[in-house]
DRENPALUM-833838 format. One record per atom (N, C-alpha, C): x, y negated, z negated; residue in three letters. Coordinates in steps of 0.05 Angstrom, whole numbers, padded with zeros to 5 digits, always signed. Atoms other than C-alpha are relative to their C-alpha. Last residue first. Layout:
BEGIN
XYZAla;...
# end
This chain:
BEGIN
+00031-00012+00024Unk;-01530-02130+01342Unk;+00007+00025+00008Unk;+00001-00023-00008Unk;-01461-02167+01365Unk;-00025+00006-00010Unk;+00014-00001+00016Unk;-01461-02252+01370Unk;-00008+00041+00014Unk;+00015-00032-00010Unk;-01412-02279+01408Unk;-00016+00012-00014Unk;+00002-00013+00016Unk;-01397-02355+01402Unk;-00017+00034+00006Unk;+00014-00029-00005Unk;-01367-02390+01458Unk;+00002+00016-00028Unk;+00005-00017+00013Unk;-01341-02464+01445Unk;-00015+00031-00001Unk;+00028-00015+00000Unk;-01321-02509+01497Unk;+00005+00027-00018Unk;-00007-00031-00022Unk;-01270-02556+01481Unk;-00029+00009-00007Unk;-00003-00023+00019Unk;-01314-02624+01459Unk;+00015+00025+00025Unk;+00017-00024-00001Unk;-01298-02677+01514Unk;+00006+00018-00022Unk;-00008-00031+00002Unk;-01261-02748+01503Unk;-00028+00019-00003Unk;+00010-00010+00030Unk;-01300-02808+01526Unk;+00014+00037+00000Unk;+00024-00007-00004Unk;-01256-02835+01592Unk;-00008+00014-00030Unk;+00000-00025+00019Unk;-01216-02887+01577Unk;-00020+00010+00004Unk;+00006-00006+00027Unk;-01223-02950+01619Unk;+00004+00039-00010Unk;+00022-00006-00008Unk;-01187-02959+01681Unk;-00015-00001-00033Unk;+00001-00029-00002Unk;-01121-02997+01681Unk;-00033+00005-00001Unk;+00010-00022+00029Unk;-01130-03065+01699Unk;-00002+00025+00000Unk;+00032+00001+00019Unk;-01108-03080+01772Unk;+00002+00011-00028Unk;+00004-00025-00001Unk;-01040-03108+01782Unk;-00027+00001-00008Unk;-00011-00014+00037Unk;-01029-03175+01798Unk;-00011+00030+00006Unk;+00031-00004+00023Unk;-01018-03194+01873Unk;+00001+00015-00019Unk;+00000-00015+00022Unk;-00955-03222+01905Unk;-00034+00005-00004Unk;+00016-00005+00023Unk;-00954-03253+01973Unk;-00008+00018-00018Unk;+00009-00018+00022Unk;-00910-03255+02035Unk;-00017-00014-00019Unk;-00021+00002+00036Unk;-00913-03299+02084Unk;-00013+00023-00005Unk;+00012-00025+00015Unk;-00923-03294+02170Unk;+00010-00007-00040Unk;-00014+00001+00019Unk;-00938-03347+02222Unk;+00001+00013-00025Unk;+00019+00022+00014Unk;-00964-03328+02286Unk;+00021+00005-00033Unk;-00005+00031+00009Unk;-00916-03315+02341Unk;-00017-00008-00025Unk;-00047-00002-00008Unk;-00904-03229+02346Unk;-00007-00037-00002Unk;-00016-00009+00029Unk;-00984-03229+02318Unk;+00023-00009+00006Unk;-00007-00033+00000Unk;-01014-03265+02377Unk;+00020-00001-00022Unk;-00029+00003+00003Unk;-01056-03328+02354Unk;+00009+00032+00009Unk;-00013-00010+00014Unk;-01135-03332+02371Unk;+00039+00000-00002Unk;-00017+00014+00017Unk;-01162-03389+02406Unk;+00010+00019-00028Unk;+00016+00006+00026Unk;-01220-03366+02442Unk;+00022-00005-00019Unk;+00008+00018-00013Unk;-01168-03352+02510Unk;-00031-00019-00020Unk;-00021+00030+00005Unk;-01117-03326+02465Unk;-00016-00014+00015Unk;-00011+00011+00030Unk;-01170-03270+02445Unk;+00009-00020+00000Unk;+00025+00013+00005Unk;-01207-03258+02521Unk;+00014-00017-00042Unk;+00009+00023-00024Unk;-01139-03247+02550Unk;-00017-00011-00020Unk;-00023+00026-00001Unk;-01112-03203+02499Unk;-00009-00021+00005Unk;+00006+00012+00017Unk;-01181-03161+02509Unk;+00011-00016-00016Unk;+00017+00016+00001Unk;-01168-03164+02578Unk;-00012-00003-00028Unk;-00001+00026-00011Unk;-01104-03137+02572Unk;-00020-00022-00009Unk;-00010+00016+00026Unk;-01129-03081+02516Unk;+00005-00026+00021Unk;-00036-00004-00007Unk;-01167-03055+02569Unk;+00003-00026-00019Unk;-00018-00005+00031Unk;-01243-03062+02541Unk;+00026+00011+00004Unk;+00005+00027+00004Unk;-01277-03093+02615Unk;+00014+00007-00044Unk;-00016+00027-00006Unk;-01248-03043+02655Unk;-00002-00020-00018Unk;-00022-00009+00004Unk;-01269-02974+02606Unk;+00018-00027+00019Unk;-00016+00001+00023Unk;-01335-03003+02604Unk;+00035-00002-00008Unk;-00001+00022+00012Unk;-01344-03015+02673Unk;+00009-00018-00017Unk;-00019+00000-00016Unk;-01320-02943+02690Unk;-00001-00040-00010Unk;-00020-00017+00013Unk;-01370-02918+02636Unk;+00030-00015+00014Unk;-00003+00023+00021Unk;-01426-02969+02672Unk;+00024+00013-00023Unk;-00007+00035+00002Unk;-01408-02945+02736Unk;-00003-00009-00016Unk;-00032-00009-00015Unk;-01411-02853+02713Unk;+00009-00036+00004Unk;-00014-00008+00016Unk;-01475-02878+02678Unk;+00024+00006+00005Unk;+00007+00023+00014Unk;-01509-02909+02735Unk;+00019+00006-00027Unk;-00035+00022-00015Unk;-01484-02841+02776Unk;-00005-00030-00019Unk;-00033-00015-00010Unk;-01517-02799+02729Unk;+00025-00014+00008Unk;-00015+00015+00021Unk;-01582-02845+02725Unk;+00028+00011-00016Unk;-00004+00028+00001Unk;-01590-02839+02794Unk;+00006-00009-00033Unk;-00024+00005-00016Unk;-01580-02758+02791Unk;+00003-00032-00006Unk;-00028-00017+00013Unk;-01629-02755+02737Unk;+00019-00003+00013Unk;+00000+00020+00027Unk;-01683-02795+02771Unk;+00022+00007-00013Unk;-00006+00025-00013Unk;-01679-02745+02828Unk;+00007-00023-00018Unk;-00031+00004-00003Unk;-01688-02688+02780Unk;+00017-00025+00021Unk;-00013+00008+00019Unk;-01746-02719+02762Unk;+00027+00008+00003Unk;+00005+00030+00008Unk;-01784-02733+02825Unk;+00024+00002-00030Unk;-00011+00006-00025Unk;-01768-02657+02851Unk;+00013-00023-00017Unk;-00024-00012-00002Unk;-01800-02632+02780Unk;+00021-00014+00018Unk;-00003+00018+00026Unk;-01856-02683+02788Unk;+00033+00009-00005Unk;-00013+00023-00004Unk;-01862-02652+02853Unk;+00012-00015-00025Unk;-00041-00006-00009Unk;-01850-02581+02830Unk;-00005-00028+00009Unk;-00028-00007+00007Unk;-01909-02592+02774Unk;+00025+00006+00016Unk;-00027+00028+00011Unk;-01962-02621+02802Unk;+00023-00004-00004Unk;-00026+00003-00021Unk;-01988-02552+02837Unk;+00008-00027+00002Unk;-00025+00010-00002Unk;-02001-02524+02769Unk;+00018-00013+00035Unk;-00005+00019+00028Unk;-02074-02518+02764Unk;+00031-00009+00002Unk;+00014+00025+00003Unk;-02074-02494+02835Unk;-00005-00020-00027Unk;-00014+00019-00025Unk;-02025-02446+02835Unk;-00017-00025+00004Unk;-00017+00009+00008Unk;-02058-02418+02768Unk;+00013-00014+00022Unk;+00004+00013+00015Unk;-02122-02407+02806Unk;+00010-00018-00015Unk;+00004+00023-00004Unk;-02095-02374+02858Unk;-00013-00022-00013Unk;-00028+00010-00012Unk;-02068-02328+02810Unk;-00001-00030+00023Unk;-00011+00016+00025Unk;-02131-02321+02775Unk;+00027-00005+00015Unk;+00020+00018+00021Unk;-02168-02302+02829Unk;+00004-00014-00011Unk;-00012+00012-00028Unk;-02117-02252+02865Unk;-00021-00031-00009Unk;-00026+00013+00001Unk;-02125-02218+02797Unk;+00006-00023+00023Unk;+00003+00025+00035Unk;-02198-02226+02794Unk;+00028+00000+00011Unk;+00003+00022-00007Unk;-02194-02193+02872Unk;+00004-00019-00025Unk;-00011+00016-00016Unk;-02158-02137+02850Unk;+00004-00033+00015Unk;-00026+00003+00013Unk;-02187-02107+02791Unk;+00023-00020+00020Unk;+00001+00016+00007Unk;-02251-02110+02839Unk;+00028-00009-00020Unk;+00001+00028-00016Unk;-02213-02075+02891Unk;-00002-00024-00019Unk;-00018+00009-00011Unk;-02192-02021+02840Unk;+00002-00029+00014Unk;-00025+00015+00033Unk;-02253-02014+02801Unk;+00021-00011+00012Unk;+00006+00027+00006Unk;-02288-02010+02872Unk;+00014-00007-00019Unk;-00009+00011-00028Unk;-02240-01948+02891Unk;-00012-00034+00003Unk;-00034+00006-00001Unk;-02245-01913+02833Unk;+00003-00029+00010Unk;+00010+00016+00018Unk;-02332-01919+02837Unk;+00038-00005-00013Unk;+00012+00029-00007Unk;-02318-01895+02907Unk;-00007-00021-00019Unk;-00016+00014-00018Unk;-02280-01839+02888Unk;-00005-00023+00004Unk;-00022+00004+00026Unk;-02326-01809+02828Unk;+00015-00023+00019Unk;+00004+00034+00016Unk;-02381-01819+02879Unk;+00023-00005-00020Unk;-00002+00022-00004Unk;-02345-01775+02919Unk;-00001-00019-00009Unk;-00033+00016-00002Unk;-02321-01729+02875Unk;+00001-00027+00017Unk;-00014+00008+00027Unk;-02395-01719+02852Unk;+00019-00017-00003Unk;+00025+00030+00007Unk;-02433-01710+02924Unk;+00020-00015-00026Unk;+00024-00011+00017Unk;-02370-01645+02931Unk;-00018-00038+00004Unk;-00003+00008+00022Unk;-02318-01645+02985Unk;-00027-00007-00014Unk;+00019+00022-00001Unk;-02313-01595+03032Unk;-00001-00013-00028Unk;
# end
């Protein structure tokens, strides 16, 4: 048989426990509710990310049509540039540069030892 003592010992276990239980169950639904913004936003952003994925993948593909050397041929002789292989070519001399100036000679370096 079990003693008046062990019981109450048991039963004062046994609330610690529950109550230890319900806080936790408490705070948890607590935190689900403070955070239940976050997976749409989440959802919402990785969505956003994909669209600007593929937007970047067409304007890369864009890029890479609209700077082919062709069309940048194109766009040159069509603003009135000359292509190299016809435009007209000279030589020309140029003087030499002046030498540099002199740099200020340096003392050698001197090390004196000194014994005690």
């Amino acid at each position: 048989m079990t003693s008046p003592v062990e019981l109450d010992e048991w039963r004062a276990r046994a609330l610690r426990y529950t109550l230890i239980y319900v806080v936790l169950a408490v705070a948890l639904m607590g935190l689900r509710f403070t955070t239940r913004d976050i997976r749409p936003a989440l959802l919402t952003l990785r969505d956003e990310r994909a669209t600007l994925q593929a937007q970047k993948r067409d304007l890369q593909v864009a890029l890479q049509t609209s700077t082919s050397a062709a069309r940048v041929r194109n766009w040159a002789l069509d603003n009135g540039m000359i292509d190299f292989a016809r435009a007209k070519k000279e030589t020309a001399s140029f003087e030499a540069l002046p030498p540099p100036p002199a740099l200020p000679e340096h003392r050698a370096l001197e090390v004196t030892t000194q014994w005690r």
